[in-house]
C-alpha positions in Angstrom: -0.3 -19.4 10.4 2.0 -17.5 8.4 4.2 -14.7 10.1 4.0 -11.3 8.1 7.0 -10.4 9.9 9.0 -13.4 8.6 8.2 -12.8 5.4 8.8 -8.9 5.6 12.4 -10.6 6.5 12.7 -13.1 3.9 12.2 -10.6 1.2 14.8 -8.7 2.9 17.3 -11.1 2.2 17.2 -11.3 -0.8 19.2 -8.6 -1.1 22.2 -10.2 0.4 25.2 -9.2 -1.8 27.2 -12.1 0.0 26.2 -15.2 1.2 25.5 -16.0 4.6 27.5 -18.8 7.1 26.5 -22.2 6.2 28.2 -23.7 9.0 27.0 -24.1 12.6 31.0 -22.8 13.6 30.8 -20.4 11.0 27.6 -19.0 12.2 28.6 -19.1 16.3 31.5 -17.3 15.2 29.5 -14.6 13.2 27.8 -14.7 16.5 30.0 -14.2 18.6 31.7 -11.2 16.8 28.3 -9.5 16.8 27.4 -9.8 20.2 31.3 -9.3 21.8 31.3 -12.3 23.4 30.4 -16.5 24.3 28.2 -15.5 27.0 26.0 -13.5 25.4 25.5 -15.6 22.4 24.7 -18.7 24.8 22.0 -16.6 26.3 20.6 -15.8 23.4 20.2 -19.1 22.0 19.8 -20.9 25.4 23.0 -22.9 25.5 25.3 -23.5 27.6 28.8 -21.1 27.3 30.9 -23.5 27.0 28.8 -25.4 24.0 29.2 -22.1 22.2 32.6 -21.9 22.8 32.9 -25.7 21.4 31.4 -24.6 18.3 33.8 -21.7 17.5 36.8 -23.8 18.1 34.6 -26.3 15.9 34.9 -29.6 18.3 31.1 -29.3 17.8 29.7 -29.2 14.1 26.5 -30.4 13.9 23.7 -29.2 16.5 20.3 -30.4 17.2 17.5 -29.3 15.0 16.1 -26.6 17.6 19.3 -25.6 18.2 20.2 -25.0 14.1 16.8 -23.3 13.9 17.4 -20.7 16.1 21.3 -20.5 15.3 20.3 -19.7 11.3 17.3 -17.7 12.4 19.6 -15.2 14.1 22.6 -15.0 11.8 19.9 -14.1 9.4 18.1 -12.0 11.0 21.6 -9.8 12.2 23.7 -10.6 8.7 24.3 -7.5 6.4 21.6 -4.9 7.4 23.2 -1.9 6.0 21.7 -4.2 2.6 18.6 -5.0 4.2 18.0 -1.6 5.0 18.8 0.0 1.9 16.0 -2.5 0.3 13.6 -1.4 2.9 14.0 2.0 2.1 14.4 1.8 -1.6 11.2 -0.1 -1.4 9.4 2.4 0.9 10.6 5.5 -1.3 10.1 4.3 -4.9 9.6 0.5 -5.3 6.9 -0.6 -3.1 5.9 -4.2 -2.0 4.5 -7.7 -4.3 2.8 -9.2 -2.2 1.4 -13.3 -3.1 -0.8 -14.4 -1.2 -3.4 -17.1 -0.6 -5.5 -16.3 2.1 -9.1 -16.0 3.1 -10.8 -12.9 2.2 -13.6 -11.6 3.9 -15.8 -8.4 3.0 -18.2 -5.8 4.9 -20.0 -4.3 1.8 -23.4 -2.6 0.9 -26.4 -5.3 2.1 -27.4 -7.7 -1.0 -23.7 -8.4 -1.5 -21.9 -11.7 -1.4 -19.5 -10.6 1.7 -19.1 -14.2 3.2 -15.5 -15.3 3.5 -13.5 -17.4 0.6 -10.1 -18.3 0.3 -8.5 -16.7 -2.8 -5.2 -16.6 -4.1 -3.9 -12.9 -4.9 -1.1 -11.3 -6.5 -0.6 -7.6 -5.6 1.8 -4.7 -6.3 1.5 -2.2 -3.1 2.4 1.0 -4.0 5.9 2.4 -1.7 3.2 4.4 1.1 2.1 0.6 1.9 5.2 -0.8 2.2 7.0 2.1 4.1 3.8 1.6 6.7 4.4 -1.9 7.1 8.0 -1.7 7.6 7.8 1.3 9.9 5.5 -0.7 11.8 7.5 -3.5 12.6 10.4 -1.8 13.1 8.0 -0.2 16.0 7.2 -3.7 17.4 4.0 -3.9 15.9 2.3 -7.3 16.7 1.4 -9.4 13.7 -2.5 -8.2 13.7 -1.6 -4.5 13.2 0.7 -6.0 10.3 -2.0 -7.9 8.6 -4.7 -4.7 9.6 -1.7 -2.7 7.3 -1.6 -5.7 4.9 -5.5 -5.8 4.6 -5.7 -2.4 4.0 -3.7 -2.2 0.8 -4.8 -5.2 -0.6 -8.3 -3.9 -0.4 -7.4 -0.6 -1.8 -5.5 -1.4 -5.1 -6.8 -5.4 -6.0 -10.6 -5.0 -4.3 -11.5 -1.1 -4.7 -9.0 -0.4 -7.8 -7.8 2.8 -5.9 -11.0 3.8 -5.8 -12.5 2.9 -9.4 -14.6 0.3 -8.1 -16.9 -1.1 -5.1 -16.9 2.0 -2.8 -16.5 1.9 0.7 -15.7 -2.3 0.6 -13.7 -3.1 3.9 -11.7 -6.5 3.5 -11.4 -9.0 6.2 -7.4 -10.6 5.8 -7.7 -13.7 7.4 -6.7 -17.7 7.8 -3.3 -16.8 5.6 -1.7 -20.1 4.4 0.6 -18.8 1.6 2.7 -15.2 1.8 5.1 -14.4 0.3 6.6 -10.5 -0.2 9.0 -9.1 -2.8 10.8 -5.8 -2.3 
């Protein structure tokens, strides 16, 4: 299944104005500037101290694909976010969310109605009230079911109901996602 949160942080990247480390020595070093020190990177990545240390005096270059994973996942996740930040809230005050999605959609409507589930593939705009929600809830810790719930809700409000122009009081299901992808 796709993470919401991942791709909340994907789409915050984009914003990078400069690129970020390629290199796992680059990256250990980025490390261990942020976190003041070997030890605590090694903890964080579940390595030895000395292996980090090997990697910022670059006797080590390349590291095992687990290892790269979670090295890349948290240079990302800690590079620039002054930049990420100012996308967020740009995005929550003015620009909103685009959400692309393929997913399977499920509806509780009026009886007589088809409501059974069907995967669909949907391209949204969310308005900036939707998007400051979503990020305000993971900043909060939300768990990945209160994001799609968030997710669910705006999708079913401006593609399903037209902001209210069409099929009254339609709740959409927001399941099985296969494909997400969000744009700030």
């Amino acid at each position: 299944m796709v993470s919401i949160g991942d791709s909340i942080d994907r789409a915050a990247a984009q914003h990078f104005t400069r690129p970020v480390p390629k290199s796992a020595p680059a990256q250990m070093r980025f490390l261990v500037r942020q976190l003041k020190g070997t030890r605590a990177v090694a903890e964080l990545l579940g390595v030895s101290q000395r292996t980090v240390e090997r990697y910022v005096k670059e006797q080590l270059r390349r590291p095992r694909q687990d290892l790269a994973r979670r090295l890349s996942d948290e240079v990302r996740r800690r590079w620039q976010p002054r930049v990420r930040d100012a996308a967020r809230k740009q995005a929550a005050r003015t620009g909103g969310i685009f959400v692309s999605t393929r997913a399977r959609f499920g509806f509780t409507a009026a009886p007589g109605t088809t409501d059974d589930p069907r995967v669909r593939y949907v391209n949204q705009a969310l308005p900036p009230e939707y998007a400051a929600r979503l990020f305000t809830a993971q900043e909060s810790g939300a768990t990945e079911r209160q994001l799609t719930e968030i997710l669910a809700e705006g999708l079913g409000e401006m593609y399903f109901r037209d902001r209210g122009n069409r099929a009254r009081g339609l709740l959409v299901e927001f399941t099985g996602i296969e494909e997400l992808d969000l744009d700030i």
